[in-house]
C-alpha positions, 0 to 999 in steps of 0.5 A, a space after each residue: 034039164 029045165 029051159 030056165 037051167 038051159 038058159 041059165 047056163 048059157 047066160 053065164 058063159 056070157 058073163 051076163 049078170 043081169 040076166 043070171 040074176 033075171 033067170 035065178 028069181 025066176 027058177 026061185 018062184 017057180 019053186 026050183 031046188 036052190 042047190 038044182 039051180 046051183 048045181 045044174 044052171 050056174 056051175 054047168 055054166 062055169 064048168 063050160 067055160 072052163 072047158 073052153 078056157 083050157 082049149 084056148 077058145 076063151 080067154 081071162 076075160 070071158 072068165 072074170 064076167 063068167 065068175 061075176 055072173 055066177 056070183 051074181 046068181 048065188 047071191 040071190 040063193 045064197 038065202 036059201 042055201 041053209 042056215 048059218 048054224 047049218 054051216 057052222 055044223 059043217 065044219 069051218 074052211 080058211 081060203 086064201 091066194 097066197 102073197 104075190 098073187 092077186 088071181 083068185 077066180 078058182 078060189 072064189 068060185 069053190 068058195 062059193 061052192 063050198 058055201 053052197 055045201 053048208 061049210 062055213 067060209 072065212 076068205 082072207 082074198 088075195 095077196 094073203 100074206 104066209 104069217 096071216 094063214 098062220 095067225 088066222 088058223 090060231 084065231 079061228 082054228 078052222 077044219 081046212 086050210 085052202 091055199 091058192 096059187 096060179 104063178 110060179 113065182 108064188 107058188 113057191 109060199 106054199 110050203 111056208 105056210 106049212 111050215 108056219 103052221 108046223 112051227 106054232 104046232 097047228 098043222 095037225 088040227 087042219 087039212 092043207 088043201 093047196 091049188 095051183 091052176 096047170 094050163 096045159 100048154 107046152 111051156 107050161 111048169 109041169 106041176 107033178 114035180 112041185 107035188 114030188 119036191 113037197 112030198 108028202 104035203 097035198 098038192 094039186 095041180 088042175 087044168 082048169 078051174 072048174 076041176 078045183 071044185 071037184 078035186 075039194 069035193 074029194 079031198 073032203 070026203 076024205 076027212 068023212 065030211 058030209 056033203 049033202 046034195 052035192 056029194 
């Protein structure tokens, strides 16, 4: 790995946005590969703090200015990560946090990674209610359904968007692909049993939130959609 990659990396864990910014022009004008940049500079950063989040060495703040950080960098990419008709090609991808939550650090982060893919994303943001996940897939009519979560208390609207789509008949046209981010300590919900009561719905619990992009990258190419560079 390149220093600028190196450097980039760590300045994210920082959460300085100032200097990611600093770091992505300068890779930029040396000619560096925008999904490089992506991939090895800003998303090594998160997936590092994400690494220590999970073992307690960092904590919900470290992670907003980390997240900051790197949507600070892949605003300056963003550019130069292909068209919009590229994305568009792509297939379209409705993220949400469900009703009740305001958490959505996980969310934009794949958001930002999906983009970076060549999807095309509509974020509806946090505190989403469960009609508008069902009002906006009849609108839009998008490949995938991307439903957040991070408490218990509103994980349990999940199934109601399914139930939702399945009452207007639109389930069959999208992929659910639901989240709710599993901090592995003792006391913890576990999530296995939630997957098993909402059997044979897809859910997928993670114990971090750099996790939740891979468990995306998986859950896509299930459908045979293309990845590109990332794949």
């Amino acid at each position: 790995m390149s220093d600028i990659l190196h450097n980039l990396s760590i300045e994210v864990q920082k959460g300085d946005a100032e200097k990611v910014r600093k770091l992505v022009t300068i890779a930029i004008d040396q000619g560096m590969a925008p999904m490089k940049i992506l991939e090895d500079g800003l998303r090594l950063g998160m997936e590092e703090i994400g690494r220590k989040f999970e073992i307690l060495e960092v904590y919900l703040p470290d992670m907003i200015l980390a997240g900051d950080a790197m949507t600070a960098g892949v605003d300056l990419l963003r550019p130069h990560l292909g068209s919009g008709e590229d994305k568009a090609g792509k297939g379209m991808i409705l993220l949400g946090t469900i009703e009740g939550d305001v958490h959505e650090i996980g969310k934009n982060i794949v958001g930002i990674m999906l983009e970076a893919a060549g999807f095309k994303i509509v974020d509806l943001g946090h505190d989403v209610p469960v009609l508008t996940f069902a009002e906006k897939v009849m609108e839009l009519a998008p490949d995938i359904v991307g439903i957040s979560a991070l408490m218990t208390t509103t994980m349990v609207h999940m199934p109601r968007v399914i139930n939702a789509l399945e009452e207007r008949d639109l389930r069959r046209n999208v992929k659910e692909l639901l989240n709710r981010y599993e901090k592995q300590l003792a006391d913890a919900p576990i999530g296995k049993s939630f997957t098993e009561c909402y059997d044979p719905v897809k859910i997928r619990p993670t114990d971090e939130y750099v996790r939740l992009w891979d468990d995306c990258k998986r859950s896509l190419s299930e459908l045979g959609l293309d990845f590109g560079l990332i794949a």
